[in-house]
C-alpha positions as CSV (number, residue, x, y, z in Angstrom):
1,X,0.0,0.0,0.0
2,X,2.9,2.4,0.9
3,X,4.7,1.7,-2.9
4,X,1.5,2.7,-4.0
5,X,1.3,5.6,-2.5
6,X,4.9,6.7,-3.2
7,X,4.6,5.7,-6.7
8,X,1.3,7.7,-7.2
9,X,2.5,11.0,-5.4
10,X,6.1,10.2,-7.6
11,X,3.4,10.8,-10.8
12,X,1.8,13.5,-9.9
13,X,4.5,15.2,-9.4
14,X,6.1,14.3,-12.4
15,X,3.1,15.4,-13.9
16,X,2.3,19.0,-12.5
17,X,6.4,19.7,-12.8
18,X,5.9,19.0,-16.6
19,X,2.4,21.1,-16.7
20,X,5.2,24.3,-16.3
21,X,6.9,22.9,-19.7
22,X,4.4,22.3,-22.7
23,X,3.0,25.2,-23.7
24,X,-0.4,25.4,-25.5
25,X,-2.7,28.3,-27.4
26,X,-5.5,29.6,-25.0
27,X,-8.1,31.0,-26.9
28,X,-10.7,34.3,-25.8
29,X,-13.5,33.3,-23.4
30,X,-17.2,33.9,-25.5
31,X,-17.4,36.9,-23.7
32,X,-15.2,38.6,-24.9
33,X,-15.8,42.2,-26.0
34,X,-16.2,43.2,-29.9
35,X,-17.0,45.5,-32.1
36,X,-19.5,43.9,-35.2
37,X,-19.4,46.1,-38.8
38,X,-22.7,44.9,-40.4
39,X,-22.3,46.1,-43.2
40,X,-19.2,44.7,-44.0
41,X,-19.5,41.7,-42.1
42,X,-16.3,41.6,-40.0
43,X,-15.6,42.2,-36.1
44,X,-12.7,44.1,-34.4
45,X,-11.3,43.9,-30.3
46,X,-11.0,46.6,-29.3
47,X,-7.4,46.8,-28.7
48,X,-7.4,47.0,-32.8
49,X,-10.4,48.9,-33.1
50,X,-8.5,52.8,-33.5
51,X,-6.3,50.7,-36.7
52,X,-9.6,49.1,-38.2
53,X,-11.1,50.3,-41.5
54,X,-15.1,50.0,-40.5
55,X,-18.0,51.4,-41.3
56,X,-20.9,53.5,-39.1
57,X,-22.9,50.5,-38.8
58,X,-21.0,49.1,-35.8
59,X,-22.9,46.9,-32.5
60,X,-20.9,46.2,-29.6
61,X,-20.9,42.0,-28.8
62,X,-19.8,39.6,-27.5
63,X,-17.4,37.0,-29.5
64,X,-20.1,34.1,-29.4
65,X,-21.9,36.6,-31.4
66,X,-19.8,37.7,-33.9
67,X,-19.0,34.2,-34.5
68,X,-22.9,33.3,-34.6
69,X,-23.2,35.8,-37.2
70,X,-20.3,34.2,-39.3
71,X,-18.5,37.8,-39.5
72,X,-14.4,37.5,-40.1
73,X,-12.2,39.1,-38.2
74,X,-11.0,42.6,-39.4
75,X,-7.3,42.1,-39.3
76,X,-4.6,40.2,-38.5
77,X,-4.6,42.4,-35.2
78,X,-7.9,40.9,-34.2
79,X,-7.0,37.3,-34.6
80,X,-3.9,37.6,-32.8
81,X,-5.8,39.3,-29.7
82,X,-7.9,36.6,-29.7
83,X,-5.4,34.0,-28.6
84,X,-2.7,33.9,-26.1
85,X,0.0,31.6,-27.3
86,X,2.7,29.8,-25.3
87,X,0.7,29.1,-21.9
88,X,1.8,26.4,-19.5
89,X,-0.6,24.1,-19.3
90,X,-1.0,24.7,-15.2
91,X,-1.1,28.2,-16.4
92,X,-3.6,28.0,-18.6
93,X,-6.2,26.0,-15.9
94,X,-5.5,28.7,-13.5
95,X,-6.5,31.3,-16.2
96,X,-9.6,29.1,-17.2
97,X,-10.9,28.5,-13.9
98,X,-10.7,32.1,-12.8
99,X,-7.9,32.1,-10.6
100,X,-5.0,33.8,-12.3
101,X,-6.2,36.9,-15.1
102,X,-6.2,36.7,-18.4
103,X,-4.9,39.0,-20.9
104,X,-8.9,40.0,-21.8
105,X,-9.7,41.2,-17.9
106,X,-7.7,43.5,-18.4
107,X,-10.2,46.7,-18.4
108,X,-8.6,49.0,-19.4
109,X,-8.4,47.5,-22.9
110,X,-11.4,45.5,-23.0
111,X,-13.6,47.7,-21.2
């Protein structure tokens, strides 16, 4: 019972010391603030939104619903705000569960 014990607390470790190491992409939670151009059928962040090339018609929304329209994103700046790359994998649970911030709490930026 005790090599058991030993051996499962030897894995666990092994395996939160390695969650520091592999990176992966976190993506923007679906709340996430945008801008949505109906007339042209494209959304902006607003980090990007001063760059953007829109038109008047513009709705503030959420990202589930700019993606629920099938709009595109405005730039390359948009698509890169949406993601936040290189993320330990402990990281990135922290992030999702609540308990560290992510780069779109920030409100300053994303209001």
């Amino acid at each position: 019972m005790k090599n058991i014990v030993i051996t499962a607390a030897a894995v666990l470790s092994l395996l939160v010391t390695l969650g520091f190491f592999i990176p992966i992409q976190l993506s923007a939670p679906p709340d996430a603030r945008t801008i949505v151009d109906h007339t042209n059928h494209i959304y902006v962040t607003p980090p990007c939104f001063n760059q953007a090339d829109l038109s008047n018609y513009l709705q503030e929304a959420e990202y589930r619903e700019a993606k629920d329209l099938d709009y595109k994103p405005e730039s390359s700046c948009t698509q890169e705000t949406l993601v936040e790359k290189n993320v330990p994998i402990n990281i990135a649970l922290l992030k999702t569960i609540g308990i560290s911030e992510t780069k779109w709490d920030d409100e300053t930026i994303w209001g």
